[in-house]
ChimeraX commands (.cxc) that place a marker at each C-alpha (Angstrom):
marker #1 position 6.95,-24.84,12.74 radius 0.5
marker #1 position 9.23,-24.08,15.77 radius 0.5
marker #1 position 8.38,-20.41,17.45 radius 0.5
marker #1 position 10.68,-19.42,19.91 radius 0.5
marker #1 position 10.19,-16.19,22.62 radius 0.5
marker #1 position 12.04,-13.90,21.80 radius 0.5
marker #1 position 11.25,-10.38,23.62 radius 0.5
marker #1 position 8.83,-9.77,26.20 radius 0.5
marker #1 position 6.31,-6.69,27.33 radius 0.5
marker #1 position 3.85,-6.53,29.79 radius 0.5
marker #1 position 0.94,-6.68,27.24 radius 0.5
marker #1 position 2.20,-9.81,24.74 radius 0.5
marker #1 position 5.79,-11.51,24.36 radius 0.5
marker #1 position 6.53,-11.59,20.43 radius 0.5
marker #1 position 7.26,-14.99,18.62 radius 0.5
marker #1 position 9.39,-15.82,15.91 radius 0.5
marker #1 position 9.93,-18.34,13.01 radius 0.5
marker #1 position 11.88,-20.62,12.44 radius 0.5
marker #1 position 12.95,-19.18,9.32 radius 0.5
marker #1 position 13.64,-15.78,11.24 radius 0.5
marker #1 position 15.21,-17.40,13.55 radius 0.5
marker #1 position 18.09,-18.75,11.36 radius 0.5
marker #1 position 18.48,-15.36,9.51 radius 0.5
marker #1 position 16.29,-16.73,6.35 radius 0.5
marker #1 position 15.33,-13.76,4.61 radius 0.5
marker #1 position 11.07,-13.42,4.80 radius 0.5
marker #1 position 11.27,-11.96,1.55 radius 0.5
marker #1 position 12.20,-15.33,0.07 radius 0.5
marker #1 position 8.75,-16.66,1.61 radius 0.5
marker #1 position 6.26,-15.36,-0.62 radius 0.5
marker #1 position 2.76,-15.11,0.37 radius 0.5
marker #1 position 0.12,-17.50,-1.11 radius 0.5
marker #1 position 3.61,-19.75,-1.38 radius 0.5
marker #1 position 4.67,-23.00,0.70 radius 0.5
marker #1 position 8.62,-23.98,0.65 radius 0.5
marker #1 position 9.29,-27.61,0.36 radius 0.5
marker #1 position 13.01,-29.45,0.29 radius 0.5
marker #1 position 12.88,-31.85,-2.67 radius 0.5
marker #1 position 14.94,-34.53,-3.51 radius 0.5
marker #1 position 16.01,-38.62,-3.31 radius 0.5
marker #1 position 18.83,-39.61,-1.29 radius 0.5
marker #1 position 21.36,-39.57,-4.96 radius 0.5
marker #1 position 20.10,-35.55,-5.19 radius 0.5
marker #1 position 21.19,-32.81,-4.01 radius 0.5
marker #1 position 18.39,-30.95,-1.97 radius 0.5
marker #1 position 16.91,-28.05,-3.22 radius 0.5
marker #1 position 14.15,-25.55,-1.93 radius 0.5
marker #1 position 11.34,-25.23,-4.22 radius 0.5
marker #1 position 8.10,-22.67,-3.63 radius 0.5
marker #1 position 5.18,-24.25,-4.53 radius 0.5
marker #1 position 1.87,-21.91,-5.26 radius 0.5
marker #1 position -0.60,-22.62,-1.89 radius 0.5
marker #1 position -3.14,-23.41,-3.83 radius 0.5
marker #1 position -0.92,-26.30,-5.72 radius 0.5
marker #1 position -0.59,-28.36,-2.45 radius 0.5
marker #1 position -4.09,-30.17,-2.93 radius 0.5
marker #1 position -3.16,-31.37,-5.93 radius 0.5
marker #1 position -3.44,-35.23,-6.07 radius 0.5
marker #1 position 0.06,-35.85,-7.34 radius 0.5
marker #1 position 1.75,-33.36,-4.62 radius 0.5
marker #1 position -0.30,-35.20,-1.78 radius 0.5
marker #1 position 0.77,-38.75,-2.90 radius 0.5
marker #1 position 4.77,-37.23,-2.89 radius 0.5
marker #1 position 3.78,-36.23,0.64 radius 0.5
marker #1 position 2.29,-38.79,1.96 radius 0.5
marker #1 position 5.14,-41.42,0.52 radius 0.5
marker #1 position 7.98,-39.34,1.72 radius 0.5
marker #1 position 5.87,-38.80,5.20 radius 0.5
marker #1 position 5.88,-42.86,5.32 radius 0.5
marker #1 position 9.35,-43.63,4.50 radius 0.5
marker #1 position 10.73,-40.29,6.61 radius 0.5
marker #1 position 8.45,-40.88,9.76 radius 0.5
marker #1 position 5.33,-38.22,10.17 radius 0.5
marker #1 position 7.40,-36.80,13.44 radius 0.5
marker #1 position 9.48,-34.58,10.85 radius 0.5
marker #1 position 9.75,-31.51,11.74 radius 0.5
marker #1 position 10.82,-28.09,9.90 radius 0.5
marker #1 position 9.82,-27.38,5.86 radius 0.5
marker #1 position 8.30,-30.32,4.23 radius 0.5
marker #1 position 10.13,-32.65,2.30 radius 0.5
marker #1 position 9.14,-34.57,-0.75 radius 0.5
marker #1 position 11.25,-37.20,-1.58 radius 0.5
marker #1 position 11.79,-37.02,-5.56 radius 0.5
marker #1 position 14.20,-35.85,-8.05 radius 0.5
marker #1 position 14.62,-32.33,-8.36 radius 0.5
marker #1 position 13.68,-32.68,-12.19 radius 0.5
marker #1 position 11.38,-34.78,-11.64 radius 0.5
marker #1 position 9.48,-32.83,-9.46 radius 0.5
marker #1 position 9.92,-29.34,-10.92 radius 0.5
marker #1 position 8.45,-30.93,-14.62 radius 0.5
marker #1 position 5.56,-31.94,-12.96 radius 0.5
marker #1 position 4.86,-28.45,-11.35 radius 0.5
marker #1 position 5.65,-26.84,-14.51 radius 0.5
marker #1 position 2.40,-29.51,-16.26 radius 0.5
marker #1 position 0.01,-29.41,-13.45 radius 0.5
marker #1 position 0.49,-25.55,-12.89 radius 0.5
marker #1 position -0.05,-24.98,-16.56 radius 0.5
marker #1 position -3.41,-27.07,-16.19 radius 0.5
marker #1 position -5.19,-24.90,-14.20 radius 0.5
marker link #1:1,2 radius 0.2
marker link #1:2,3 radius 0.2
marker link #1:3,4 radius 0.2
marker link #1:4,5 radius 0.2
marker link #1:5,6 radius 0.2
marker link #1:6,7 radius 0.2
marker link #1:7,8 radius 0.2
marker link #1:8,9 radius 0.2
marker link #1:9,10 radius 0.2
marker link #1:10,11 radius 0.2
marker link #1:11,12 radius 0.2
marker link #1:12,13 radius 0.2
marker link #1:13,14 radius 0.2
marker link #1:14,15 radius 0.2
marker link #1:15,16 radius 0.2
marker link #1:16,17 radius 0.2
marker link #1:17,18 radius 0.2
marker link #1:18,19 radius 0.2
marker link #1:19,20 radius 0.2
marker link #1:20,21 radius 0.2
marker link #1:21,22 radius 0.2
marker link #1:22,23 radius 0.2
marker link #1:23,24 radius 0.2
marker link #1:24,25 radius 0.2
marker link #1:25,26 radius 0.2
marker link #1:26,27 radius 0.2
marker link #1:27,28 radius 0.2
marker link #1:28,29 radius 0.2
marker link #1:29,30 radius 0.2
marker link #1:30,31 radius 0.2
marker link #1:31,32 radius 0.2
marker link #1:32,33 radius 0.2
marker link #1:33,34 radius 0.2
marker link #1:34,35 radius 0.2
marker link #1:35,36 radius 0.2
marker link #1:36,37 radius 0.2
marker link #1:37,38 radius 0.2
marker link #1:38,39 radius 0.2
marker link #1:39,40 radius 0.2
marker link #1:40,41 radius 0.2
marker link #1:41,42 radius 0.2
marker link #1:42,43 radius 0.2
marker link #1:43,44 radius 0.2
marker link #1:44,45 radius 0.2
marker link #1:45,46 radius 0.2
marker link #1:46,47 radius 0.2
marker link #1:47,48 radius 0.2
marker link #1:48,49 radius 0.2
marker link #1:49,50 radius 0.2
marker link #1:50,51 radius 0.2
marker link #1:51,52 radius 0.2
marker link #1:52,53 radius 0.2
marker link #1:53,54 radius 0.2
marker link #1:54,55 radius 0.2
marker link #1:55,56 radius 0.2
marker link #1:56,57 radius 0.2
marker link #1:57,58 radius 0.2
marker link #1:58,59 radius 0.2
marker link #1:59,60 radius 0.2
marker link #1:60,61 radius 0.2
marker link #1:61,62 radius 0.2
marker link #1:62,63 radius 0.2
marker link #1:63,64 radius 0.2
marker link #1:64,65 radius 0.2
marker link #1:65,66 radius 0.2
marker link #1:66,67 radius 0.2
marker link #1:67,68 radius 0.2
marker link #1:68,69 radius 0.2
marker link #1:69,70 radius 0.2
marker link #1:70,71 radius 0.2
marker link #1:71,72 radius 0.2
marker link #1:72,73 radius 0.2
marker link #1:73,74 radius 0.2
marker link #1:74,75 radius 0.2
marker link #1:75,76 radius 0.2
marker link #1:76,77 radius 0.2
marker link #1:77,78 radius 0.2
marker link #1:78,79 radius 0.2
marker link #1:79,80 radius 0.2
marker link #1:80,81 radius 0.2
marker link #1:81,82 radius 0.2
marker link #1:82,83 radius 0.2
marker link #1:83,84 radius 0.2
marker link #1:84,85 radius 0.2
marker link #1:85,86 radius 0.2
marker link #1:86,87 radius 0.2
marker link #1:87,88 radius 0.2
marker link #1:88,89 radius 0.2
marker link #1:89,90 radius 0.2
marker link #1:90,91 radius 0.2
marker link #1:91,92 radius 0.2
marker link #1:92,93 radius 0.2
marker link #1:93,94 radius 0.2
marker link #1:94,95 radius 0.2
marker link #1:95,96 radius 0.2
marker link #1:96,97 radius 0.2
marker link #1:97,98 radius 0.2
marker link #1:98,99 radius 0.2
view
């Protein structure tokens, strides 16, 4: 994540998200939550939060590390998972309910 100076003091300068940045509203970010852009290159993209603790999760790091190879690993900004929206979203919906 980008973090840009934005106002200075003599004890610390303050730094910024991205996400503040851009006028993103924090409260959209929950805590304990990670935003990831999902979607093929026939979807639309959509913004999904995932639960933290759901990132581990064998079939989330496989998405990542096949849309890391076929995006480049020099991405930068909110992750991105290439998959169908549906797709994707039924699969959080099984794996969430199994734990």
């Amino acid at each position: 994540m980008k973090v840009k100076k934005i106002t200075c003091s003599f004890n610390y300068a303050r730094l910024r998200c991205d996400y503040e940045i851009q006028g993103i509203d924090q409260a959209i970010i929950q805590k304990g939550y990670v935003p990831i852009v999902v979607g093929n290159h026939e979807d639309v993209l959509e913004k999904i939060l995932i639960p933290m603790k759901l990132i581990k999760h064998p079939y989330v790091v496989n998405l990542l590390d096949f849309s890391a190879h076929e995006l480049g690993y020099n991405q930068e900004g909110t992750l991105r998972i290439l998959c169908q929206v549906e797709s994707f979203k039924r699969m959080m919906n099984i794996i969430s309910k199994g734990k």
